[in-house]
N, C-alpha and C positions, 0 to 999 in steps of 0.2 A: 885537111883531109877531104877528100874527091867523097861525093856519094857512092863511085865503087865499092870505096873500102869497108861500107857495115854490111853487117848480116841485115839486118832489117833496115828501110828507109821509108820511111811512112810519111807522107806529105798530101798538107791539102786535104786531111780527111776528114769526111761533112758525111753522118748518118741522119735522116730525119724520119721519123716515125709519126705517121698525121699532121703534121707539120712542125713537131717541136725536136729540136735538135737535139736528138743523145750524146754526137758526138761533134765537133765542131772545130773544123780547118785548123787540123791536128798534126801538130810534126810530132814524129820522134824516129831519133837512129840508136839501136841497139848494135855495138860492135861485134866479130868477132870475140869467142868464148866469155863472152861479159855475162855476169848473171843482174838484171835488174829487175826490183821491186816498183810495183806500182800501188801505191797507195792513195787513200783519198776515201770522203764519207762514205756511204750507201748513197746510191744515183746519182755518180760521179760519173758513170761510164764506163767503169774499169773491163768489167763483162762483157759489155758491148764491144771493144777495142777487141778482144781476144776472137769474139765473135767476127769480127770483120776480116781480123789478121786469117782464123783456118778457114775464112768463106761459109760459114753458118748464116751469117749477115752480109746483106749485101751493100756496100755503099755508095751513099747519093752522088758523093764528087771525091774527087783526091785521089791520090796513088800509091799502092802498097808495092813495093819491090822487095823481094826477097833473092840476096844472092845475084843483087839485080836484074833480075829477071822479073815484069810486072805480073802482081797476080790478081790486080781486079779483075772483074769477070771470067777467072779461071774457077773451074768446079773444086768442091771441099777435099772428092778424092787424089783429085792432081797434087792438090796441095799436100798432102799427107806425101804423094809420092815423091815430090818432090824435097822433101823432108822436116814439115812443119808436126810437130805429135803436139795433141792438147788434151791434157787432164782436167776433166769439169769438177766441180765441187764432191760429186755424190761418187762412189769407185764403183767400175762400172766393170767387176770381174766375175768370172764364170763360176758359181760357191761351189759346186758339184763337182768339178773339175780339180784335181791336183795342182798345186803350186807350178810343179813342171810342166804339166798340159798346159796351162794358163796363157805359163812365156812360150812353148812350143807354138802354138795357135797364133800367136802371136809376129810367129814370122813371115816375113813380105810374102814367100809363095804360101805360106799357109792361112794366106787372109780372105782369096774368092773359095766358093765353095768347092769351082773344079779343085782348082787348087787344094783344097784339104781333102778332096777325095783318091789323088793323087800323091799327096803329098807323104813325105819318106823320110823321117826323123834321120837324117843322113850324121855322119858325125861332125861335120861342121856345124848343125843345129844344133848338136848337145853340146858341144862346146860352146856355142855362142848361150845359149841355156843357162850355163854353169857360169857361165863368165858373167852376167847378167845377175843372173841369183847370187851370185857373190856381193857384188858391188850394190846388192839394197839390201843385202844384209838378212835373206833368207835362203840359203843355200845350206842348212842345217834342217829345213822342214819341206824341202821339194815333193817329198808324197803326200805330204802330207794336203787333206778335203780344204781348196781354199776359205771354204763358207766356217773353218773351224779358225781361222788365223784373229789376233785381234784386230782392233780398227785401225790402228796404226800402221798393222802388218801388210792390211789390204791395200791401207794407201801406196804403201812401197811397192808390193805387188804390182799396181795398175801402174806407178812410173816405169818396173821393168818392163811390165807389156807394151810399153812407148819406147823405153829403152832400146826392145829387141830390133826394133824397124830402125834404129840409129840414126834417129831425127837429127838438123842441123841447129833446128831451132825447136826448142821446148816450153811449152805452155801451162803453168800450174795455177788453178784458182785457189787458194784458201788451203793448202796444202796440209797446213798440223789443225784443223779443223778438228776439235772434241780428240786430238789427243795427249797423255803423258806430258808429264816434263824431260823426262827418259825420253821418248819418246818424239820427241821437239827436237832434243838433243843430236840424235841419231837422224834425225832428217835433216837437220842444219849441214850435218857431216856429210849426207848424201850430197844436198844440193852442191856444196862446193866441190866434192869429187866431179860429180858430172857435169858443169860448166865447161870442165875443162877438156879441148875438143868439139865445146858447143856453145851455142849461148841460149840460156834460160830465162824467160821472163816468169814473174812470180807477184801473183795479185796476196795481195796478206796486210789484213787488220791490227797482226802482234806487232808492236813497235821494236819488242823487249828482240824478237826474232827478224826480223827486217834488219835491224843493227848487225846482229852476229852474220849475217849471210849478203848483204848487197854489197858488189859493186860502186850500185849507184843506184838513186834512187826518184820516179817520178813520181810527183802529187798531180793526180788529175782534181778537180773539179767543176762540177758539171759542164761536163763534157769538153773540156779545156784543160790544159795542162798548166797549172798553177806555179811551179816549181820543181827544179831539175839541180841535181847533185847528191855530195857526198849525204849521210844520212845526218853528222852533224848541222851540214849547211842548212839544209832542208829544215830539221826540228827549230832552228833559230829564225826562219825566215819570218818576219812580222803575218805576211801575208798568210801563211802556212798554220803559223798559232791563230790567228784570227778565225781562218775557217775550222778549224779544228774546236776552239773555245766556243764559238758562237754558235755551235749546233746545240 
């Protein structure tokens, strides 16, 4: 398989922060619609890799191509435009604002200010709206005040506000973070609906949830990639239980 062929092609990447390497001459290729888990301790690097992928962080050496196209030194909004969407740990939506407002605001021309002052709920936005709020499984409380939804709800919320921009590549930190087992449940369903058509990377601590949802799965350790594959492979690898045991 040619480097063409992934969605992501991450090579040679070297972050150093005062001199100590976060992250260090780092491959990794995400295929097309592939969803992979990245796991690995705390100050493994996981954060920082996502940070470097949407341009939050900038890095010392290596080359990120996405879609082939290289996007070191390209700025964080290109990248979004270009179609990389990234959910941080904390959901970062509008509580005042309606479920519908939320995803509305949420679409490409209603993202600069002209643009929302401008902008004109036309019905391809309500359809893409409704199509959206369907598929995270809130399309039964669209008026309803998002700051009234649970935590589980806002999480879904903030992927469909990613959603709506129809990113090629999707970024989730810590995704079922303080929620339900219900709730876990219903987000394992999502992630696999929307892989498909995309590929999603996904940082996550549950092993129990990592199983039920990857593809495939990478252990970083600091800042190094320790081990790559199935989620079986992985759990059995000497190396893997090692770091994992000996913290």
């Amino acid at each position: 398989m040619s480097n063409t062929d992934f969605a992501l092609a991450v090579e040679g990447l070297t972050v150093s922060f005062d001199g100590f390497n976060a992250i260090e001459d780092l491959t990794l290729y995400v295929d097309k619609n592939e969803l992979r888990v990245i796991i690995g301790p705390n100050g493994a690097g996981k954060t920082t890799l996502l940070d470097l992928i949407c341009g939050k962080t900038k890095a010392s050496s290596g080359s990120i191509k996405f879609q082939n196209e290289e996007l070191t030194g390209m700025d964080e909004y290109l990248r979004v435009r270009k179609g990389i969407g990234r959910k941080f740990q904390t959901p970062s939506i509008y509580e005042n604002l309606s479920v519908f407002k939320n995803l509305e605001v949420s679409y490409p021309e209603g993202r600069s200010v002209f643009g929302a002052l401008r902008f004109q709920c036309s019905p391809a936005v309500q359809q893409r709206v409704q199509a959206v709020a369907q598929e995270i499984g809130l399309d039964h409380v669209l008026e309803m005040e998002s700051g009234l939804l649970s935590h589980g709800q806002k999480q879904w919320l903030e992927i469909g506000m990613l959603l709506m921009q129809e990113p090629e590549l999707l970024m989730l930190d810590e995704p079922i973070a303080g929620m339900s087992a219900r709730e876990r449940e219903l987000t394992a369903d999502l992630l696999k609906r929307i892989c498909v058509g995309r590929s999603v990377i996904v940082i996550e601590h549950d092993m129990e949830f990592v199983a039920r949802i990857a593809h495939k799965v990478t252990v970083m350790h600091q800042g190094k990639i320790l081990a790559e594959g199935s989620m079986e492979a992985v759990q059995s690898d000497p190396k893997v239980i090692d770091v994992y045991l000996g913290h």
